[in-house]
Wavefront OBJ file of the C-alpha trace (Angstrom):
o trace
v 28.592 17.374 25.723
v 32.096 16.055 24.375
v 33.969 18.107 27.137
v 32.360 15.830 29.528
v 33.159 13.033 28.100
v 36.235 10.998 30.232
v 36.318 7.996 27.936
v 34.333 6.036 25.420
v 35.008 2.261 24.680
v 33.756 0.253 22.232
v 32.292 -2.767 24.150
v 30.288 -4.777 21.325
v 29.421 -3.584 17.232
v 26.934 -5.301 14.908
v 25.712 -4.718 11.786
v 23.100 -2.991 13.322
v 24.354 -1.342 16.578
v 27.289 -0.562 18.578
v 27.584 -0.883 22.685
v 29.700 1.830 24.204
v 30.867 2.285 27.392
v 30.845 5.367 28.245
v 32.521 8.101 31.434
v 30.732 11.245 32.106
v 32.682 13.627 34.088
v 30.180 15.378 36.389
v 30.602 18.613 37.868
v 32.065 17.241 41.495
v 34.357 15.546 39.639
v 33.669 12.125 39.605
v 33.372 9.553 37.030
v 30.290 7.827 35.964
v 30.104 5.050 34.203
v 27.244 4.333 31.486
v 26.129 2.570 28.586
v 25.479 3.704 25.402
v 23.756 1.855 22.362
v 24.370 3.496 19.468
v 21.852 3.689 16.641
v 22.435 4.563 12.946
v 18.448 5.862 13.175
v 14.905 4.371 12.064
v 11.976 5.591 10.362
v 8.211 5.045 10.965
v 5.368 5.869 8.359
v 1.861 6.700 9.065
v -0.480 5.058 5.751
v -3.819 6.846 5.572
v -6.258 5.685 3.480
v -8.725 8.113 1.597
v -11.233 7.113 4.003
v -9.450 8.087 7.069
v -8.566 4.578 7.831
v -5.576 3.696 9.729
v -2.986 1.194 8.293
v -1.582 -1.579 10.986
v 0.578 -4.000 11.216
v 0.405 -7.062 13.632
v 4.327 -7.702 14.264
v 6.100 -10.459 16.489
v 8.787 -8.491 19.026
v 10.990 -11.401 20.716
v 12.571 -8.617 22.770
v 9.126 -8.552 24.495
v 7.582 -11.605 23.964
v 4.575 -10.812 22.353
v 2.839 -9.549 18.824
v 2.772 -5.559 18.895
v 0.139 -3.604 17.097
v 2.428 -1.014 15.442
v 2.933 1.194 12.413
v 5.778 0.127 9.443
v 9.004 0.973 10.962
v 12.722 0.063 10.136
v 16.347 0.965 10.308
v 18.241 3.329 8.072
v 20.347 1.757 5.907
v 24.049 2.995 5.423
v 23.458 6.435 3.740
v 20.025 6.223 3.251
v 17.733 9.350 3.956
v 14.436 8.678 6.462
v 12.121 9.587 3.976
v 13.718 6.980 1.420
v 13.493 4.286 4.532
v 10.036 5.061 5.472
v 8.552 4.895 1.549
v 10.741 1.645 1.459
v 9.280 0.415 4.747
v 5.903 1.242 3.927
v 5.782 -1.084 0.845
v 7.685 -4.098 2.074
v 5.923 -4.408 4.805
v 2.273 -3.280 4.323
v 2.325 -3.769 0.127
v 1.025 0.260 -0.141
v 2.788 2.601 -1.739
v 2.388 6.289 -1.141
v 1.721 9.117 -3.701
v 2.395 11.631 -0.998
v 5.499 11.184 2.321
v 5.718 14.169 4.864
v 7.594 15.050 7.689
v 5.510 14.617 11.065
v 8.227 14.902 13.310
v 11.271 13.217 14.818
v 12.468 11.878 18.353
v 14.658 9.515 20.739
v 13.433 6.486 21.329
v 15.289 6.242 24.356
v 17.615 8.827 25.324
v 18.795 7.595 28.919
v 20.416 4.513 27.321
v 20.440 4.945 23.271
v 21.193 7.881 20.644
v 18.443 6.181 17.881
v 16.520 9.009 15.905
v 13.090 7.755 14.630
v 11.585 10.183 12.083
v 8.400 9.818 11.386
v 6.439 10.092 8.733
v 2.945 10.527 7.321
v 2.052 8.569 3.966
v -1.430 9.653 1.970
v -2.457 9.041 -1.456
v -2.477 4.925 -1.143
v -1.832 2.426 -3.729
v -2.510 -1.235 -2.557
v 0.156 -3.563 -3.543
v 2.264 -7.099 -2.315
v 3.937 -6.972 1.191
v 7.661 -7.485 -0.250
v 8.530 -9.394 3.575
v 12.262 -10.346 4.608
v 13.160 -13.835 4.789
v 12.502 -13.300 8.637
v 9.472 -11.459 9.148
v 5.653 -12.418 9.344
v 3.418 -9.299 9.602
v -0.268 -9.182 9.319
v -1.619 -5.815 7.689
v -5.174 -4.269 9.258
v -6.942 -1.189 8.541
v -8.424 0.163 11.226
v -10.866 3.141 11.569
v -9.358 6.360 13.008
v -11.850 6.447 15.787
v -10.461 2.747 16.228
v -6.832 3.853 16.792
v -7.849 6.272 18.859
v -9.304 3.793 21.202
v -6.757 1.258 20.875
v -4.121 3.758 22.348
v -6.324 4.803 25.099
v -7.158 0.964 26.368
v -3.214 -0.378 25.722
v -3.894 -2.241 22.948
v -1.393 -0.467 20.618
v 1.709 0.414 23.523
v 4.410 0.724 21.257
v 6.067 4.190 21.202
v 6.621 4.806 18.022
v 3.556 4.147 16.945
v 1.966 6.315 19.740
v 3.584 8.944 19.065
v 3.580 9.169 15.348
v -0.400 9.062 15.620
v -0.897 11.299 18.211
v 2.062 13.812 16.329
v -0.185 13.303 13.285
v -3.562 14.219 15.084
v -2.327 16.801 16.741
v -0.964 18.863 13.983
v -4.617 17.888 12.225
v -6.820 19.167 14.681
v -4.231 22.481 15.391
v -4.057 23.493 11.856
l 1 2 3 4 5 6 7 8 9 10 11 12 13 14 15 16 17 18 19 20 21 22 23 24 25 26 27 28 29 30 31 32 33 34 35 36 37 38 39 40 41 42 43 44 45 46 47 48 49 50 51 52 53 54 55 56 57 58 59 60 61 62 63 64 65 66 67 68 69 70 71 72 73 74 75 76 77 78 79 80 81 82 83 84 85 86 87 88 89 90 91 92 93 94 95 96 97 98 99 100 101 102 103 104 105 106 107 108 109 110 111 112 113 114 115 116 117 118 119 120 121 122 123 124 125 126 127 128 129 130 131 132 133 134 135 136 137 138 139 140 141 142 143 144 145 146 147 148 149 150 151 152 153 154 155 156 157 158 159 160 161 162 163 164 165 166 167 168 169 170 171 172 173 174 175 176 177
C-alpha cells in the first residue's frame, strides 16, 4: 500500500487521534485525495454472567445525539495491550471484574475513512464490583437475558457496531463449536 502512497500530511493531532490527508496514486495515474483518521486502537469486552445474562451499558454518544445500548468499550492507552484495555474497561465502567478474558476477534471500525482496530473480547467468570467512572462519563449498567440481546439487535434497539458484532462473533463461535 505505501508505493501508492503520493503524499501524507498531517492536517490535525489530538491526544486521541490524528487527521491525515492523504494522495493515493491510482493505476491511471491520477491523484486522489482522501482523509484519513488515524486511531491508536480500542477494545470492547463481552461480560457474561453464569446465568447466560448479557452485561449492558446505557451510554450518552454526542457524536449521534442519543444514549446507545452498547457493550464496555475504550481506547488503548499508549503501550497498552487490548486485553489489558478491555479488563480495565470492563471494571470502570460496568464495576465487574473478570476471572476469565478471551480473544473473540478483531476488526475496522471503519476502514473507508479510519485505520482504528477494535479487538474484542469475551469476559466470563464475573465478580460484581463499583463502576470506577471518569470525571466525564454517566453510564447505566443492565443485564439483559441472552434471548433479550438477541432481540434487541434484530428490532434496532442495540445499533452500535461494536457491540453487534462482538455478540454475534461470540454466538457464532458458540453455536459452531
Amino acid at each position: 500500500m505505501s508505493e501508492r502512497i503520493a503524499y501524507d500530511n498531517l492536517v490535525y493531532e489530538s491526544p486521541i487521534l490524528q487527521l491525515r490527508s492523504v494522495g493515493l496514486q491510482m493505476p491511471g495515474g491520477h491523484v486522489l485525495q482522501r482523509d484519513l483518521v488515524h486511531y491508536t486502537g480500542a477494545a470492547v469486552v463481552l461480560p457474561v454472567l453464569a446465568d447466560g445474562g448479557v452485561v449492558l451499558i446505557r451510554n450518552y454518544r454526542f457524536a449521534v445525539g442519543e444514549d446507545l445500548w452498547e457493550l464496555p468499550a475504550g481506547m488503548l492507552e499508549k503501550g497498552e495491550q487490548p486485553e489489558a484495555c478491555a479488563a480495565r474497561e470492563l471494571t470502570e465502567e460496568t464495576g465487574y471484574t473478570a476471572g476469565r478474558i478471551e480473544k473473540l476477534c478483531e476488526f475496522y471500525s471503519a476502514p473507508g475513512t479510519s485505520d482504528e482496530r477494535i479487538h474484542a473480547y469475551l469476559a466470563t467468570d464475573l465478580t460484581d464490583g463499583r463502576q470506577r467512572l471518569e470525571a466525564d462519563e454517566e453510564i447505566a449498567v443492565e443485564v439483559v437475558a441472552e434471548a433479550d440481546a438477541r432481540r434487541m439487535i434484530l428490532d434496532g434497539t442495540i445499533h452500535d457496531g461494536k457491540t453487534i458484532a462482538a455478540l454475534l462473533m461470540h454466538w457464532t463461535k458458540r453455536e459452531s463449536a
